[in-house]
C-alpha positions, 0 to 999 in steps of 0.5 A: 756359979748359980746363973739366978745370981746374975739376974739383978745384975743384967736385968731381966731381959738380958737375963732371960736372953743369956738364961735362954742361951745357957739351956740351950748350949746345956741341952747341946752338950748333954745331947752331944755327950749321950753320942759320944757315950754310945759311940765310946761304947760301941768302939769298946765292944769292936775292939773286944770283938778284935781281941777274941778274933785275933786270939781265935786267929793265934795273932797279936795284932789285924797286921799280922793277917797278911802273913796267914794262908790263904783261905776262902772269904778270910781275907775279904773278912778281915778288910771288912771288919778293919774298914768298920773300926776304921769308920768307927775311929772316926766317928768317934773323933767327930762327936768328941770334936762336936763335944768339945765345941759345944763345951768351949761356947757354953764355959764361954757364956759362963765367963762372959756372965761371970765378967758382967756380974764382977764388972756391974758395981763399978762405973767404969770410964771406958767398960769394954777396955777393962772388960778386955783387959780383966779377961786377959787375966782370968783363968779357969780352975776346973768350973771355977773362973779366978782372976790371976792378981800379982805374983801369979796368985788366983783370987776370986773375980770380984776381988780381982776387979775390986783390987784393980779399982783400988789400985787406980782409982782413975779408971772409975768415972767421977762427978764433974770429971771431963769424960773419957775424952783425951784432952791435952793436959796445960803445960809450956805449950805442949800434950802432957804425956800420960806414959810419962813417969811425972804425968801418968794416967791411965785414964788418958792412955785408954781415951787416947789409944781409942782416939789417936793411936798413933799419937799414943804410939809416939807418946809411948815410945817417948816415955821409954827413951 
C-alpha cells in the first residue's frame, strides 16, 4: 500500500503526522535489521570458529571438553570461548526482539492508516465502534491487510466495509435521523428491545451499550430467553 494514497483521505496535517511517524519507524527497522545482520553474522563466524576447534580437538560437541586431560590454559580456553558464544546468543536474541518490535508498531501504523482510508467514505453513526468492530475482522496476508467477510473468505478492505454498509444500512448517519442516542422506542409503555427479533436495530444497540450498559445487558439476555 502507497502511504501517498492516504493523503486526500486524512488531510495534510494528519498526513504529514502519520508520514512522519511511518519514516521514522521505517528509519528504526532498517537500522535495527542492520544489527541483527551483523550479529547473525558474527555468530556464523563463532560457530565455524567452534566447528574447526572441535575437529582439531577430535570432539562432537564443547560438552565433551570435560572429558579431555588435563592440559595447561586448555580449560581456562574452552570457558572462555563458550562465555563469548553465550554472550553472542543473547546478544542476538535482544536485537531480534528489538526488531520485532519495531516490525510490529510500524504494520501497526500501516493498519491504523489502511482502516482510516477504508472507513473515510462512509458517515458512520458511531466511527470508533465500527473502527473496532472492522479491526477485529482484518487479517494480514504476507504486506497485504484483508478483511475477512462471510465464510471465512478474505476480500479486500474497502469492499469488506462497503459490504457491511450494504448489509446494515443503519449504522450510516441519515438527514433528519434522531442521532446516536438511544431512545425508547413507542409501545405499550415499555423500551422497544433493539435485540429483539421484531424490533432489531443496530443502530440503538451501539447508542445503547455506550449509554446504559446494564440495561443493554438486560435487554440482551431477554432477547436470548
Amino acid at each position: 500500500m502507497d502511504i501517498e494514497d492516504l493523503k486526500d483521505a486524512l488531510g495534510d496535517e494528519k498526513f504529514a503526522a502519520l508520514k512522519s511517524y511511518v519514516e521514522d519507524l521505517n528509519g528504526k527497522l532498517r537500522t535495527v535489521r542492520k544489527k541483527a545482520d551483523d550479529e547473525t553474522a558474527k555468530a556464523r563466524d563463532l560457530a565455524g570458529a567452534q566447528a574447526r576447534l572441535l575437529e582439531k580437538l577430535g570432539l562432537e560437541a564443547l560438552d565433551d571438553i570435560d572429558s579431555l586431560p588435563d592440559a595447561k590454559g586448555q580449560a581456562e580456553a574452552a570457558r572462555q570461548f563458550e562465555a563469548r558464544m553465550k554472550k553472542l546468543e543473547k546478544a542476538l536474541a535482544d536485537t531480534t526482539a528489538e526488531r520485532d518490535q519495531v516490525a510490529g508498531k510500524f504494520r501497526s501504523a500501516q493498519q491504523k492508516a489502511a482502516l482510516a482510508e477504508a472507513l473515510a467514505g462512509h458517515d458512520f453513526v458511531d466511527k470508533e465502534v465500527i473502527e473496532a468492530y472492522i479491526g477485529q475482522r482484518v487479517v494480514w496476508e504476507g504486506d497485504e491487510l484483508l478483511f475477512k467477510g462471510g465464510g471465512d473468505q478474505l476480500i479486500q478492505l474497502k469492499d469488506g466495509v462497503a459490504g457491511l454498509v450494504k448489509e446494515k444500512p443503519s449504522l450510516l448517519k441519515s438527514a433528519g435521523a434522531r442521532g446516536a442516542g438511544f431512545k425508547p422506542g413507542a409501545g405499550s409503555g415499555g423500551i422497544k428491545n433493539p435485540w429483539a427479533k421484531d424490533s432489531f436495530n443496530y443502530t440503538e444497540q451501539i447508542a445503547l451499550m455506550r449509554e446504559n450498559p446494564q440495561l443493554a445487558d438486560h435487554l440482551k439476555s431477554a432477547a436470548a430467553s
